[in-house]
N, C-alpha and C positions, 0 to 999 in steps of 0.2 A: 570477730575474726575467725576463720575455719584453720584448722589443722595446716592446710598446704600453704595458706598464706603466711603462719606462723613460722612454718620448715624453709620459705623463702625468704621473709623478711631477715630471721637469722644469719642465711645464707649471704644476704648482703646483695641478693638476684633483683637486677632491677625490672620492673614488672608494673603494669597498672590494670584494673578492675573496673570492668563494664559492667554494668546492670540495667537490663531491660525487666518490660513487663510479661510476665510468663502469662500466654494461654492456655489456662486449662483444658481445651478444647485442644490442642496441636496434637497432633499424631506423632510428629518427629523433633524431637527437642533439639538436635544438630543444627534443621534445616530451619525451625523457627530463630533459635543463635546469630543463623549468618541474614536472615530476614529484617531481625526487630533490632538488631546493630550494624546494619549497611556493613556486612563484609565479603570478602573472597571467598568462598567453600572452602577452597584450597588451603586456606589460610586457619578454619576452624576444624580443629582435633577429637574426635571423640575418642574415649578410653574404652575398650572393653575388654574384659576378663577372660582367658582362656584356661583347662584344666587340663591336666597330663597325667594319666594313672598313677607313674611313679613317683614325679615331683609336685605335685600339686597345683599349686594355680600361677600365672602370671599375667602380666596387661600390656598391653598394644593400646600406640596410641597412631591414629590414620587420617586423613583427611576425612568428614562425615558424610560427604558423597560419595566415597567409596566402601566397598565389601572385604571383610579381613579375609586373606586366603588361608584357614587355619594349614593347609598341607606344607607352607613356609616354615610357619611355627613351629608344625612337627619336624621337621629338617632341620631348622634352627637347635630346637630344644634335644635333639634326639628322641622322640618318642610320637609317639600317638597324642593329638591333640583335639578336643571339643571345645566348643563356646559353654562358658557354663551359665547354668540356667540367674535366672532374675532372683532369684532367693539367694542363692551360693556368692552371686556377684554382689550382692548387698551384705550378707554379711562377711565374707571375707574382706571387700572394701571400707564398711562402714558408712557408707553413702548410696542415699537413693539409686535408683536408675532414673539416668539422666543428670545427675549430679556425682557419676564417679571420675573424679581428678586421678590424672596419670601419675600425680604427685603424692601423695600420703594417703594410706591406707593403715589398717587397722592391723593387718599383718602387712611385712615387709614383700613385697613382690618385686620378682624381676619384669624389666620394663622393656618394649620393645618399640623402635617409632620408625614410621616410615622414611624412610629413604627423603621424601619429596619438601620433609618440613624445615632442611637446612637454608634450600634456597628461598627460604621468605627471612626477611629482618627479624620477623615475628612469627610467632604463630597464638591461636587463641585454643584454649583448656576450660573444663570447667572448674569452678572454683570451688567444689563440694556443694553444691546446691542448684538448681534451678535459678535461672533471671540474674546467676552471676557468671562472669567469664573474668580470666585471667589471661594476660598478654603479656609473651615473656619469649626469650628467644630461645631455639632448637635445642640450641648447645649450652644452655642453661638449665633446660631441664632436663638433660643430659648427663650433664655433671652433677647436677641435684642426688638423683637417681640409678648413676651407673648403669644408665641405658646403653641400647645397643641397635644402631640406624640401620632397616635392613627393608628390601623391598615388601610391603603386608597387604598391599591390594590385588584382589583380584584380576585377573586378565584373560580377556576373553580370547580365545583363537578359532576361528573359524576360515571357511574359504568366501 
């Protein structure tokens, strides 16, 4: 059992766990998720870390076919906000890349989820690891985590 499924089983969150077979060959572990367990895009989460000069780091969690608008973040967060790098997100996480869960981390971070992930029953996380996913609703890992649901994707405007 990993850390986040510990923080939920406690919590009394009811939740169940997918496991495919991870290719070490894929390029995008979001998009192999929604491939190797026949799902929604919309419907799978990825987590990723952002850092803010003054306060340090926090996590976003968005549908995986989308791009995080870090200028949100900054506006949310008050400050200036960067993706941080692959090293900094592993260790302030505790978990690979590609296996960072919105749910338990190494240090306490503030969480932020998009907008889009109430209106599904469910939505799919990863479970700290590669080839595992965890299925649990919005507003469960919401409450988990004292998140905060706010628009994180990118939007394009042109004419």
């Amino acid at each position: 059992m990993t850390p986040a499924i510990i923080v939920a089983t406690n919590a009394k969150i009811p939740s169940r766990l997918k496991q495919y077979e991870h290719d070490t060959t894929a390029s995008a572990c979001g998009l192999e998720r929604v491939e190797k367990l026949s799902l929604d895009p919309g419907r799978v989460f990825k987590a990723l870390i952002f850092e803010m000069p003054q306060k340090g780091f926090a996590v976003s969690a968005l549908p995986v076919t989308q791009q995080l608008d870090l200028k949100v973040c900054a506006r949310l967060i008050g400050e200036e906000a960067r993706r941080a790098d692959s090293a900094d997100a592993e260790r302030i996480s505790g978990h690979p890349i590609g296996g960072i869960s919105p749910l338990q981390h190494r240090h306490q971070l503030s969480l932020l989820i998009d907008v889009s992930a109430p209106f599904f029953d469910s939505i799919f996380v990863s479970a700290e690891r590669w080839s595992l996913e965890r299925e649990l609703a919005a507003h469960d890992r919401a409450r988990l985590t004292s998140a905060r649901f706010t628009t994180l994707k990118k939007t394009h405007h042109g004419a």
